[in-house]
C-alpha positions as CSV (number, residue, x, y, z in Angstrom):
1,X,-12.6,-44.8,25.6
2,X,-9.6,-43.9,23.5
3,X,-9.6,-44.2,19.5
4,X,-6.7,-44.0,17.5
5,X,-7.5,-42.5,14.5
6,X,-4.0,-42.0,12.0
7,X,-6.0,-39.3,9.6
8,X,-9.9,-38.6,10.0
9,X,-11.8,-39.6,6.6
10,X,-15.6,-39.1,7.2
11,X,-18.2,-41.6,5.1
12,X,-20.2,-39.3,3.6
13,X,-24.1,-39.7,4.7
14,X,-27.2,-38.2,3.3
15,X,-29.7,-36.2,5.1
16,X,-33.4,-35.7,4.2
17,X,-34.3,-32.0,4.8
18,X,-38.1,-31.3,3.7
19,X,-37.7,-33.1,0.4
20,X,-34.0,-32.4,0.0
21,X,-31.4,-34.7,0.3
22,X,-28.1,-33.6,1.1
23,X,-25.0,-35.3,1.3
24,X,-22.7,-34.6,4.0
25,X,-19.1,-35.3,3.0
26,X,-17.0,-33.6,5.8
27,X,-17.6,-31.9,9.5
28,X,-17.3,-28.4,7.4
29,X,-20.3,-29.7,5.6
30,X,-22.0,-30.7,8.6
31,X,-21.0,-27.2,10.0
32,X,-22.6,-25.7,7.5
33,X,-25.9,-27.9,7.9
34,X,-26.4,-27.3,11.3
35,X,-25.7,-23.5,10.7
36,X,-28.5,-23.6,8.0
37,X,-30.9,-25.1,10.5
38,X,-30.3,-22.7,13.8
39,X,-33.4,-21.2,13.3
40,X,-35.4,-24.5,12.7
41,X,-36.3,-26.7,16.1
42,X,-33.8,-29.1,15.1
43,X,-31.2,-26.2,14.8
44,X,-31.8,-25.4,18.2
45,X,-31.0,-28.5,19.8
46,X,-28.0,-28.9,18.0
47,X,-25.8,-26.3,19.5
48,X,-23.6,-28.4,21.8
49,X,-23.0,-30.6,18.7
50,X,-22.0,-27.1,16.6
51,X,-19.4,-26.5,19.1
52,X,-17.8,-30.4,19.1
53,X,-17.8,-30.1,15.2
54,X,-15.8,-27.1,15.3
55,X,-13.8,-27.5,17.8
56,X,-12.4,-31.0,16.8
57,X,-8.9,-30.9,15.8
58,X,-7.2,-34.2,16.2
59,X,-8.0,-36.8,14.5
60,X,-9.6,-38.7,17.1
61,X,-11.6,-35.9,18.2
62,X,-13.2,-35.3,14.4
63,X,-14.0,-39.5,14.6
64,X,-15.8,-38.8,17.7
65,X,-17.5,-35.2,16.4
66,X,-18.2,-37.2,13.1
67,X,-20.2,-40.1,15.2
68,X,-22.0,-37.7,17.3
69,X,-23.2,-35.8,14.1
70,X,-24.4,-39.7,12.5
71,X,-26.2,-40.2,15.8
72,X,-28.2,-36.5,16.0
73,X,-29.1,-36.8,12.2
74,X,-30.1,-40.5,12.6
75,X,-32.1,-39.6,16.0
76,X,-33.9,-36.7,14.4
77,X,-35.1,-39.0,11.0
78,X,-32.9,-36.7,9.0
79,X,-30.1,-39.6,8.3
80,X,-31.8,-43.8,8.2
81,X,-31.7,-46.7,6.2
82,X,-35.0,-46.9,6.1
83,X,-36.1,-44.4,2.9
84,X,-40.2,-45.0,3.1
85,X,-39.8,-43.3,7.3
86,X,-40.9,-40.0,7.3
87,X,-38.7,-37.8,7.8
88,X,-38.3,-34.8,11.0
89,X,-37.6,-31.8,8.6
């Protein structure tokens, strides 16, 4: 699948961290996140998805590294619509 992406511009999302909620505006703040958590189980599974973040250059490849992100922190219960889940951390 090829995207096309002129300039990447990330919707920022919030994550529920214990009873923090963080809001996640860019892939250096999602960086950052996944950095604060490498000692947490979640951190741990995440380091594949460390390495797309920071490695994404083009365009494209930050719209890709930016979904991946979405889908961990939506797959984990950090990131949902629904606020009355629980959450994972």
């Amino acid at each position: 699948m090829t995207l096309t992406v002129a300039e990447f511009r990330p919707d920022p999302i919030h994550v529920h961290v214990g009873r923090e909620t963080i809001e996640v505006r860019s892939l250096d703040c999602a960086v950052q996140l996944l950095r604060s958590l490498r000692h947490d189980r979640l951190g741990r599974y995440a380091e594949m998805l460390l390495t797309q973040l920071e490695q994404a250059r083009e365009p494209a490849q930050q719209a890709h590294a930016w979904a991946a992100f979405r889908s961990w922190a939506t797959a984990c219960g950090l990131h949902g619509d629904d606020e009355g889940r629980p959450h994972a951390a």
